[in-house]
C-alpha positions, 0 to 999 in steps of 0.5 A: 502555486506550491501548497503549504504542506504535502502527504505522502503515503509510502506503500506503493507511492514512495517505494514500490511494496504490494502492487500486483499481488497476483504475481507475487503468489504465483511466484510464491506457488511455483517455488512452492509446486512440490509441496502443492501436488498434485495441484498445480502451482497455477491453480493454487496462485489463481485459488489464492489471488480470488481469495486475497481479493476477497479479503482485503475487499472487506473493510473490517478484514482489511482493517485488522488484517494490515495491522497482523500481516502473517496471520491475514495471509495464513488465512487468505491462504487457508481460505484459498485451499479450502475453496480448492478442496470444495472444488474436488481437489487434495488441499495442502496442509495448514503447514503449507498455507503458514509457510507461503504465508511467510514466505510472501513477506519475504518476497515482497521485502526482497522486491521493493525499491524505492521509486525513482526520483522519491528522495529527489522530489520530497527533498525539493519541496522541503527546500522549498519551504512546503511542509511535509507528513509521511502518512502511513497504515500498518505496525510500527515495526513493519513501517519503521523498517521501511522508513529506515531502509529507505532513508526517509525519515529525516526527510519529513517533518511528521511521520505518522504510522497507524501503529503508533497512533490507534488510527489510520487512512481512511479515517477522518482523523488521520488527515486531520491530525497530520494537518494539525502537526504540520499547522496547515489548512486542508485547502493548502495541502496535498495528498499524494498516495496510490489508493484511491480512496485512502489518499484520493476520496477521504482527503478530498472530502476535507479539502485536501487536493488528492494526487494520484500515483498511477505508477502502472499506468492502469488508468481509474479503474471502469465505474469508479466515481473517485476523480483525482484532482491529478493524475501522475505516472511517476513522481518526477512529475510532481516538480515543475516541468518534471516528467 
């Protein structure tokens, strides 16, 4: 059976965005050697993947530090010379950690695409009558650039954008009010995002059926307690008999 109404989140479950940020710096590194000398480019990527892992581990750093993106990697940056520097080795300047730090946003902006048969699978279900919220965290303007890139917006019947509204996943309310514009019932809808807590755990707890897009089919991580109610690979898998 359909469900009345779907969220999706965008980041890494619409569009490929963030995932494997480990490959992301040691790009960002080696473009950056000569200004990392006499470090090698692979010391500072592996000094900054620990210190970005750490960050964004940290509920209250992540909270704020997706809302001010250049400045939380400016500091994950800082942070990672200043571990490197501990070790006995010649840090690069403060210069060095703004400038990888805008060049990741760059990077990252020149890498995402949209995910196969995105449009193919949210425009099915719109013509099927079910409800649709694109329900996501970061600024206005970082999110909004995005949905416009991409061609989304006229796809959903509520857009609903951290920025915009003061709150955000995980919070209770940020389920609860998308359930509230689309007029639907937890018990009636689905969640489909990347995260498992943000799009898994936190919907589940109200009764919204959490899907989760393993899109590098990494498997639930070792110990985690979140249990999917679904687990797909792609989105096409989300029609029916889609693979």
């Amino acid at each position: 059976m359909l469900p009345k109404a779907i969220l999706f989140d965008m980041d890494d479950t619409l569009i490929s965005a963030y995932a494997q940020p480990e490959l992301a710096w040691r790009a960002i590194s080696a473009e950056f050697a000569t200004a990392l000398e006499p470090l090698s480019a692979q010391l500072v990527a592996d000094a900054v993947a620990v210190a970005s892992d750490a960050f964004w581990a940290d509920e209250e750093r992540h909270r704020l530090g997706r809302l001010n993106l250049i400045d939380a990697r400016t500091g994950i940056v800082a942070e990672a010379f200043a571990a490197l520097a501990s070790a006995g080795h010649s840090a690069p300047s403060a210069t060095v950690a703004r400038d990888m730090a805008h060049r990741y946003g760059t990077y990252r902006d020149e890498q995402m695409y949209l995910f196969d048969r995105a449009h193919e699978v949210v425009d099915w279900f719109r013509d099927q009558g079910v409800r649709l919220a694109l329900v996501t965290n970061g600024t206005s303007a970082a999110q909004r650039a995005k949905i416009e890139r991409f061609d989304l917006e006229h796809r959903f019947h509520h857009i609903q954008i951290e920025g915009e509204h003061g709150f955000g996943k995980p919070e209770e309310r940020a389920y609860r009010h998308a359930l509230a514009v689309l007029g639907t019932e937890a018990h009636e809808t689905w969640m489909v995002g990347d995260n498992l807590e943000w799009e898994i755990a936190a919907p589940q707890r109200l009764g919204i059926r959490g899907i989760w897009h393993d899109s590098l089919g990494r498997g639930l991580p070792a110990g985690t307690v979140v249990r999917p109610d679904r687990i797909i690979r792609s989105l096409g898998e989300l029609l029916p008999g889609g693979a």
